[in-house]
C-alpha positions as CSV (number, residue, x, y, z in Angstrom):
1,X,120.7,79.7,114.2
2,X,120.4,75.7,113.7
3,X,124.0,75.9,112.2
4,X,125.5,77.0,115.7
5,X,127.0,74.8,117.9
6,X,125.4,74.5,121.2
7,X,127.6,76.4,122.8
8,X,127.5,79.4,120.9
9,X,123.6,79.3,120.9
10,X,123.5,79.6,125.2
11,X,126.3,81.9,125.0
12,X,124.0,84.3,122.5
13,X,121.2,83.7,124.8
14,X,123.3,84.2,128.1
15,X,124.3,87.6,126.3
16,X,120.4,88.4,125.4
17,X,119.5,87.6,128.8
18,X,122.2,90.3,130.3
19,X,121.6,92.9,128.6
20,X,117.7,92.6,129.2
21,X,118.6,91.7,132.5
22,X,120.5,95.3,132.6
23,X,117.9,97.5,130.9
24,X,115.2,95.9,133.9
25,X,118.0,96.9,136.2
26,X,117.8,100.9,135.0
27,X,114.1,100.6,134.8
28,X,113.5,99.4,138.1
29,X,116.3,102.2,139.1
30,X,113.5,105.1,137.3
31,X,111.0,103.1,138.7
32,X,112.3,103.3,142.4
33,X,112.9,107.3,141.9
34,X,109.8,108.1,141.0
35,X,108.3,106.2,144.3
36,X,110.5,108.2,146.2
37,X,109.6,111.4,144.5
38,X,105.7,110.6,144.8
39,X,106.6,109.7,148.5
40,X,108.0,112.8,149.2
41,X,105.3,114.9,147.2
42,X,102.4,113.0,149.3
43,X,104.2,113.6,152.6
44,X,104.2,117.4,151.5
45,X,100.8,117.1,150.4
46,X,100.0,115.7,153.5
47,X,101.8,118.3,156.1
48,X,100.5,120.6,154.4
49,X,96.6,119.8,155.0
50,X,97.7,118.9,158.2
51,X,99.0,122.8,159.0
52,X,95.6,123.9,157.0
53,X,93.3,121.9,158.8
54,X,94.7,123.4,162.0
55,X,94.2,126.6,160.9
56,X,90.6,126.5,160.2
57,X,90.1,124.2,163.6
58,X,91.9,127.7,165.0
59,X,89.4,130.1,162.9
60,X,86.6,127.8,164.1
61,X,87.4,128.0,167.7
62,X,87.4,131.6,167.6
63,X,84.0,131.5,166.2
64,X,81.1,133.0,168.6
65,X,79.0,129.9,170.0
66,X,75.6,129.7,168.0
67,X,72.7,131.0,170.0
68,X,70.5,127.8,171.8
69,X,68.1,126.2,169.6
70,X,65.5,126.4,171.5
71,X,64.3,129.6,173.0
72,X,61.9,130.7,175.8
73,X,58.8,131.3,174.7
74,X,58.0,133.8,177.3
């Protein structure tokens, strides 16, 4: 490389530098879907024990109420 003029040696490096500059460009892309994917699966995740909590909060309010703890002693 120490035969290279200058020139040549910042245009290899300005040519190194794009193309890693490109591949962090397609990873963050991946990156940035797989956020969005995980986002969407938690929101899911999360309606869903939403609708399932309110189901047993239904089931639970059609429960009989519990006799009192304390009873005559009569």
């Amino acid at each position: 490389m120490s035969n290279q003029s200058p020139i040549d040696q910042i245009a290899e490096r300005v040519e190194r530098l794009l193309l890693r500059h490109a591949e962090l460009q397609r990873t963050n892309a991946l990156l940035t879907s797989q956020v969005e994917s995980l986002t969407r699966e938690r929101d899911s995740y999360k309606s869903r024990l939403s609708a399932a909590r309110a189901r047993v909060d239904a089931l639970l309010e059609k429960l009989p109420e519990t006799p009192a703890a304390h009873k005559d002693p009569s």
